[in-house]
N, C-alpha and C positions, 0 to 999 in steps of 0.2 A: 021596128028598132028594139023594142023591148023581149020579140021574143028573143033573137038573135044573142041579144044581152043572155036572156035565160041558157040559151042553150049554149054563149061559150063559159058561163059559170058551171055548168055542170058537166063541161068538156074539162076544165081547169078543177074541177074537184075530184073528177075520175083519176087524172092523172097526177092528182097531188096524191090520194090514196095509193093508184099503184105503186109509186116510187117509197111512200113511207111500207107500205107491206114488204118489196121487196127487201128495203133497209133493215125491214123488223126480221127478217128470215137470216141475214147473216148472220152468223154464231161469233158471239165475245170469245175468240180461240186464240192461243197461244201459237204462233206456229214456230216451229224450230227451226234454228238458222244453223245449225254446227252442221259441218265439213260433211258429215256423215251422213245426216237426212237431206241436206241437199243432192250427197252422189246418189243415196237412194233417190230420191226422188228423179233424179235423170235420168236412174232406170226403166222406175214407172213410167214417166213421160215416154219414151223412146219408144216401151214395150206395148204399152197401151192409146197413149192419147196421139201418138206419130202413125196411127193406122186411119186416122183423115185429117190432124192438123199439120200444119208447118211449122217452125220457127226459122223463118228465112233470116233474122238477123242472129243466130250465134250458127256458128261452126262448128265440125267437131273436134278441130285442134283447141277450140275454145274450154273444152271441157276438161284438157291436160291442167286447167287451173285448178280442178277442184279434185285433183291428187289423184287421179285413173291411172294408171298403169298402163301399161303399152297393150297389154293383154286384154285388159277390160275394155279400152278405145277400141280394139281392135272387134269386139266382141259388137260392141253398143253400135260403131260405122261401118257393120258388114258389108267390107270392102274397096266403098267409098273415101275418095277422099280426105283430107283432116282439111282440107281447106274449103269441103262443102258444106253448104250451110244444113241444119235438120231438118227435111223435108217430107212430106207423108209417104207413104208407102200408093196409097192411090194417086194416080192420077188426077186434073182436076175434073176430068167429062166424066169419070169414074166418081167422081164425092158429088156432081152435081147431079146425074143421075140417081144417086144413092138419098140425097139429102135435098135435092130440089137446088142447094147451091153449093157454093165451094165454102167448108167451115171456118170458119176466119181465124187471121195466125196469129200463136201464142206468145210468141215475142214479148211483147209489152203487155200482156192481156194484166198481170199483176197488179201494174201501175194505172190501167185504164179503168178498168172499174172501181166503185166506192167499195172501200172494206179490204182493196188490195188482193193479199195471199187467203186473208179470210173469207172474201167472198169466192175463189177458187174452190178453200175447201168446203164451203158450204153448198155449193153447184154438185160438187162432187159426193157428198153426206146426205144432200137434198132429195134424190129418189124413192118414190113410194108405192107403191100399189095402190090402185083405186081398186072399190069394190066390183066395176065390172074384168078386173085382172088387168088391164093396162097399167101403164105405169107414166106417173107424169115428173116435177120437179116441183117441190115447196119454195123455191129462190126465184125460178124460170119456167112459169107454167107453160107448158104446148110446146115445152124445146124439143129441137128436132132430136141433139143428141143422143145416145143409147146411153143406157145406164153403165158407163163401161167396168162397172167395179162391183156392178151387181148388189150395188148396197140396198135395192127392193125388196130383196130376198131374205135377207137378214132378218133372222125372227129378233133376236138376242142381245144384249150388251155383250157374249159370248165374243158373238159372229161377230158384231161391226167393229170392233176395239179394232182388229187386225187392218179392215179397211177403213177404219179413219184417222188409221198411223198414214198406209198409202197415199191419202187423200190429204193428210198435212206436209208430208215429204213433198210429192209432187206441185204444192202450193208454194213448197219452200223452194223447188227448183225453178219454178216459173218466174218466183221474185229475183230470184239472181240471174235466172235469165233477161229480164227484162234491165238488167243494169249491169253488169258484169265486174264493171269497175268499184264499183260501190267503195268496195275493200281498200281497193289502193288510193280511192283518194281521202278513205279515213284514215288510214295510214301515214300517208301525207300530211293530208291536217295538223294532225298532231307536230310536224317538223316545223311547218309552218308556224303555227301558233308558238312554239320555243322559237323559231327564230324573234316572232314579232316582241316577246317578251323580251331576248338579248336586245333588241337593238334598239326598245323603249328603254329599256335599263342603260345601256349605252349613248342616247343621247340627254337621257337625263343626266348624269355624271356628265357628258359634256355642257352642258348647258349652265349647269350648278358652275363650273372650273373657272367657263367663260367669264361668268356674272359676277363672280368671286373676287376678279381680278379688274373688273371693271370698276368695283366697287373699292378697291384697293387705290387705284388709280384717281378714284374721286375724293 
């Protein structure tokens, strides 16, 4: 009994350490939400991370939201549909052969991990060279994925400035991918909350009139 005890206390310590390491690798980062590094970033996405993931829930008529132009849709859905969803470019017996399994889609990926759009870009900032020249991730040791942004290589603050613009934009498309609406219903909000102010304003004035007159009457 007691060993059992030992050994799931040091199963529950292992796994309290790895979760706090992995928490300590996310980077305290700003990501950018404006109009612009999110298209960019659906570039990157499309151009790079769409060559093994999906995002089966947006569309690419979904993207006319974020101000594309007929020419640039046309460009990013070669020749797909606007009403098909973002889909990899492999197949899945093609990423499961490649990766052992089919890489899991980015849809929500924003919202599902701790840290959001920051731990995206931190995944994506995370690769490094080990000394025997392989290349692992400081966020996600032993991930299967490929450094697709080549930030290993990077000797420089020169070199990586460029890719961990990339790697924030693309953090910044994923977040709105993973909600699309976000916008309009803060948009909304705001109508709402003015209405709720008009028409606590407006029953107070009725309320005050009623009682006014009640008290007249007494």
């Amino acid at each position: 009994m007691m060993r059992a005890v030992l050994r799931l206390s040091l199963v529950l310590s292992l796994v309290a350490a790895w979760c706090c390491a992995d928490a300590a690798e996310v980077a305290d980062v700003a990501i950018p939400h404006s109009p612009e590094a999110v298209r960019r970033g659906a570039e990157v996405v499309s151009n790079v991370c769409m060559t093994c993931h999906n995002l089966k829930y947006v569309k690419y008529g979904n993207l006319a939201q974020l101000g594309f132009g007929r020419k640039e849709l046309d460009t990013l859905r070669s020749g797909k549909s606007l009403k098909k969803a973002l889909l990899s470019a492999m197949g899945p017996d093609m990423l499961r052969e490649s990766f052992g399994k089919v890489p899991p889609d980015l849809s929500l990926m924003a919202h599902a991990r701790e840290g959001g759009p920051a731990y995206i870009y931190s995944l994506l900032t995370g690769f490094y060279q080990k000394p025997d020249g392989s290349v692992d991730n400081h966020v996600f040791p032993g991930i299967k994925m490929p450094d697709v942004l080549n930030y290993s290589a990077a000797t420089d603050a020169t070199q990586r400035a460029p890719l961990q613009k990339q790697a924030k934009d693309a953090a910044a498309f994923l977040d709105w991918a993973a909600d699309p609406h976000a916008a309009e219903r803060h948009h909304l909000g705001y109508y709402v909350m003015a209405y709720l102010v008009v028409l606590t304003i407006l029953l107070y004035l009725t309320k005050h009139r009623i009682w006014a007159r009640l008290d007249r009457e007494t």
